[in-house]
C-alpha positions in Angstrom: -90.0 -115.8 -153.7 -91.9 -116.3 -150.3 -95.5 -117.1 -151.2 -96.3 -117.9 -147.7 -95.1 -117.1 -143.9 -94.4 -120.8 -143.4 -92.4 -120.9 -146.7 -90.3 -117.5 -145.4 -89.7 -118.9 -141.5 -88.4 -122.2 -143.0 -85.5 -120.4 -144.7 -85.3 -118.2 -141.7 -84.9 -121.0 -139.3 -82.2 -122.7 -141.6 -80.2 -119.9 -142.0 -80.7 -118.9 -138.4 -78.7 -121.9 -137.3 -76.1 -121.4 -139.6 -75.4 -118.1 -138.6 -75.8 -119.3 -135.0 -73.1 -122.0 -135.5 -70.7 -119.4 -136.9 -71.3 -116.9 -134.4 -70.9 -119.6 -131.2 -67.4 -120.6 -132.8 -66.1 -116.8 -132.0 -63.8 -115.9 -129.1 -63.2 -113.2 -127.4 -59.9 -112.6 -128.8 -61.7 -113.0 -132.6 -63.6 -110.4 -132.4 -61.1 -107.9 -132.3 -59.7 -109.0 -135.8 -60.0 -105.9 -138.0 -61.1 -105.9 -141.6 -57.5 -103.4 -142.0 -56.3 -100.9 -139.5 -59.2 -98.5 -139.7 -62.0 -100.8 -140.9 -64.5 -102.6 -138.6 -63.4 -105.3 -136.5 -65.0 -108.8 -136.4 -67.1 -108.5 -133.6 -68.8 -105.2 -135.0 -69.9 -107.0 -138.0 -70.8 -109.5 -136.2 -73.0 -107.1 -133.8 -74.0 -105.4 -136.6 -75.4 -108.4 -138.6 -77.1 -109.1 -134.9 -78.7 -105.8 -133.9 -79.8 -104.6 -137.5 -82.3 -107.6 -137.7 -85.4 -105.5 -135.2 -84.0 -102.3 -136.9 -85.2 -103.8 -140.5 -87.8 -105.3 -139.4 -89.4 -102.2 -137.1 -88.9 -100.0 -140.3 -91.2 -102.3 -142.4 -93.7 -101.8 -140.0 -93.3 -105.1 -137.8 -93.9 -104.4 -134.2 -90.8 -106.2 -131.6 -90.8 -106.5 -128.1 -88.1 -104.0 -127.2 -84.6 -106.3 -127.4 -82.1 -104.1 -125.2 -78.9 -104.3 -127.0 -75.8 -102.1 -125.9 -74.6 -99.3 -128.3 -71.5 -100.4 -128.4 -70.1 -103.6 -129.7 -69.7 -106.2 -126.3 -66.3 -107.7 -125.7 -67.8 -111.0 -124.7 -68.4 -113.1 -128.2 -70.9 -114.9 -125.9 -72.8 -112.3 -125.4 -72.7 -111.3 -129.3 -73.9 -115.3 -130.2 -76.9 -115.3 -127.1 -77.9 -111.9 -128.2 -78.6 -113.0 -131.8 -80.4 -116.3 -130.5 -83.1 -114.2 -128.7 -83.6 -111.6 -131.2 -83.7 -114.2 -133.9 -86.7 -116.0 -131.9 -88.5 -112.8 -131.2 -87.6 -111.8 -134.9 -89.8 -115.3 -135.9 -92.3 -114.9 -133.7 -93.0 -111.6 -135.0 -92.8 -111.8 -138.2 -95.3 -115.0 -137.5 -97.9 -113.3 -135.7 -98.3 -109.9 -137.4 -97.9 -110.4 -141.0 -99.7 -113.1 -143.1 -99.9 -114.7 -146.3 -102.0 -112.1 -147.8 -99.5 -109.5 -146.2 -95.9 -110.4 -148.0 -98.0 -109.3 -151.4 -98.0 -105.9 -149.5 -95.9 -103.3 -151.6 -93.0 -100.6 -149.3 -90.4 -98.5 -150.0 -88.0 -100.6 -149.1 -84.7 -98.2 -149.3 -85.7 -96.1 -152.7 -87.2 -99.0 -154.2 -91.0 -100.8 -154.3 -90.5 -103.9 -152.9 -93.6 -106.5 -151.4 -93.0 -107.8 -148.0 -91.7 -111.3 -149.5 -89.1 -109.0 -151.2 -88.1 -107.2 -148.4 -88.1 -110.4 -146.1 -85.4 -111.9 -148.9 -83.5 -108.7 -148.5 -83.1 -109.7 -144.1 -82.0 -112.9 -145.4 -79.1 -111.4 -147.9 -78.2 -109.3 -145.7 -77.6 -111.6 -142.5 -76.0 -114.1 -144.9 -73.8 -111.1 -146.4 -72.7 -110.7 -143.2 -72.0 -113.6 -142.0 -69.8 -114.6 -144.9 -67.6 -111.5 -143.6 -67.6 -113.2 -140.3 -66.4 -116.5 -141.6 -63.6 -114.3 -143.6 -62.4 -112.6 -140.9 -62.6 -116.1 -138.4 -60.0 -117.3 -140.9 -57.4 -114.3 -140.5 -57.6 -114.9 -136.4 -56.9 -118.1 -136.4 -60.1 -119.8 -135.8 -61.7 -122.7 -138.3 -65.0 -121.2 -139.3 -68.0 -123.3 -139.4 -68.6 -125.0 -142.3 -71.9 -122.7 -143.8 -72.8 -124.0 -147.3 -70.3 -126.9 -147.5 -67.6 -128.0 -145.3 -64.3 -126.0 -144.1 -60.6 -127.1 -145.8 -59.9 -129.1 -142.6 -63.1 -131.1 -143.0 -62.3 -132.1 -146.4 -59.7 -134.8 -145.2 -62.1 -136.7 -143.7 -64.2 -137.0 -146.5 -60.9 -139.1 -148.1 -60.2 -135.6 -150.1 -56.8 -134.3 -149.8 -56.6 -131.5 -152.1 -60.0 -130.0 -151.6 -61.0 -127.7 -154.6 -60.5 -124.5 -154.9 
């Protein structure tokens, strides 16, 4: 658990890039890979995971400089990967400048539940990471090689003198 602001934005910043990686490896072709025929397509989990970051943080009481984000999901996967760049860096600064130490021991209803601020902070993490992991899913089924997140892709194994990665 976060003890400190510095300890939070640290895991922030690492998973930020991650994410960021994934999201700059879509196309604009990806992101119309659907989950099945009715479900949600790539690029609106990808939005989603993007745009719900000020929308969690606002309803804990964080204050963000408006970020103007379109309703609907953009057809440009550029546009999806810049957007979640900037509101990841006003998401930091935020989060840096209004709440403190002394704050993430701070108790909210976080969704039906009593949660401190560290908690809820770990809940923006497993969320965007939740998320992302979709993303990296659904990169697969159109074609694309996903970043390597936590370790690297099957493709990446080979050079690493492993021919039969493991499953």
């Amino acid at each position: 658990m976060y003890v400190t602001i510095s300890d939070f934005i640290k895991e922030w910043d690492k998973e930020a890039i991650l994410t960021q990686n994934v999201l700059d490896g879509l196309t604009d072709d990806s992101i119309k890979q659907q989950v099945y025929p009715e479900g949600r397509t790539l690029g609106r989990i990808a939005w989603h995971l993007t745009t719900s970051i000020p929308e969690y943080l606002t309803h804990f009481g964080l204050e963000m400089n408006a970020v103007e984000y379109l309703e609907s999901v953009p057809t440009s996967a550029k546009e999806i990967a810049e957007t979640f760049k900037n509101i990841n860096s006003t998401a930091s600064q935020a989060i840096e400048q209004q709440w403190t130490d002394e704050s993430l021991k701070n108790v909210q209803n976080a969704f039906g539940r009593e949660e401190s601020n560290a908690q809820i902070l770990m809940g923006l993490i497993k969320h965007i990471v939740h998320h992302r992991e979709q993303v990296t899913i659904l990169m697969r089924q159109a074609g694309i090689k996903p970043f390597g997140v936590y370790g690297p892709p099957k493709e990446d194994w080979i050079h690493l003198g492993i021919e039969n990665p493991p499953l």
